[in-house]
Steps between C-alpha positions, in 0.01 A plus 500: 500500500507187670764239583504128628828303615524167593802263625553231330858322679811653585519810388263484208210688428223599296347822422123507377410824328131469341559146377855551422765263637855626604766289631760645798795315638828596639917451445596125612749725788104600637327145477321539185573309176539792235226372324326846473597818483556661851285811596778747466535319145147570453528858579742556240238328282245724563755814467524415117208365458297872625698690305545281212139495449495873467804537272326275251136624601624910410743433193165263339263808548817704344472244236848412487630142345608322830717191336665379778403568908731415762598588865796425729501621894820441715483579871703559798383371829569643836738312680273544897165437581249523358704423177320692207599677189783781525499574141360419200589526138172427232692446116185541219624334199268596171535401174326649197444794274402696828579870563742555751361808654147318539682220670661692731135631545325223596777405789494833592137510583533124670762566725374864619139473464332140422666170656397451856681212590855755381325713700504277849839382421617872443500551895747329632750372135638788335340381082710585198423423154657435190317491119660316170373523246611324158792455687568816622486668854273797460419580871619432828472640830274528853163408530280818667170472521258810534341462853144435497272789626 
């Protein structure tokens, strides 16, 4: 993997990844204009999207109906420096005529065995998670992944 940045004026930025623009910028309080998403912002991006790619990656090769796909992440922030992530809480919200026991599946083996980027995170912010489905709460807890060998 491979990454260019480039500043563009105050605190703006952009991200090159293999062709791919991506837009930084910061809170008007840090001289930026909040017309991107900040990294930290970004971060919590990329926490959904790794493992929302293998929720919906698993429960298609269990062939369940996935109707509806969506993801919330709320965060707590250290309040020292370096301010990062203290905890983390990832909400899966599925809709469809899916099983609930091969739901619970297919976060189970993202958040202990699959998503890297949950993985990283995992360090240093304490990761909970919480699946609905249909409506209904039908998991919650810690995040633990198994340590690679």
């Amino acid at each position: 993997m491979k990454a260019n940045l480039s500043w563009i004026k105050d605190m703006k930025f952009e991200c090159e990844n293999h062709g791919l623009i991506t837009s930084i910028d910061s809170s008007k309080e840090h001289g930026g204009h909040e017309s991107a998403p900040t990294p930290k912002e970004l971060i919590l991006n990329a926490m959904m999207g790794c493992t929302g790619m293998d929720v919906v990656s698993i429960l298609q090769k269990m062939r369940q109906e996935i109707t509806e796909f969506k993801m919330e992440i709320e965060v707590e922030k250290t309040l020292e420096h370096p301010v990062h992530f203290k905890t983390a809480k990832l909400v899966y919200l599925l809709k469809g005529p899916i099983d609930p026991e091969k739901a619970i599946k297919a976060v189970d083996a993202s958040l202990t065995k699959y998503c890297g980027v949950n993985y990283m995170i995992s360090k240093t912010c304490q990761i909970s998670f919480d699946i609905i489905l249909n409506g209904l709460s039908i998991k919650q807890g810690p995040v633990q992944f198994i340590e690679p060998n």
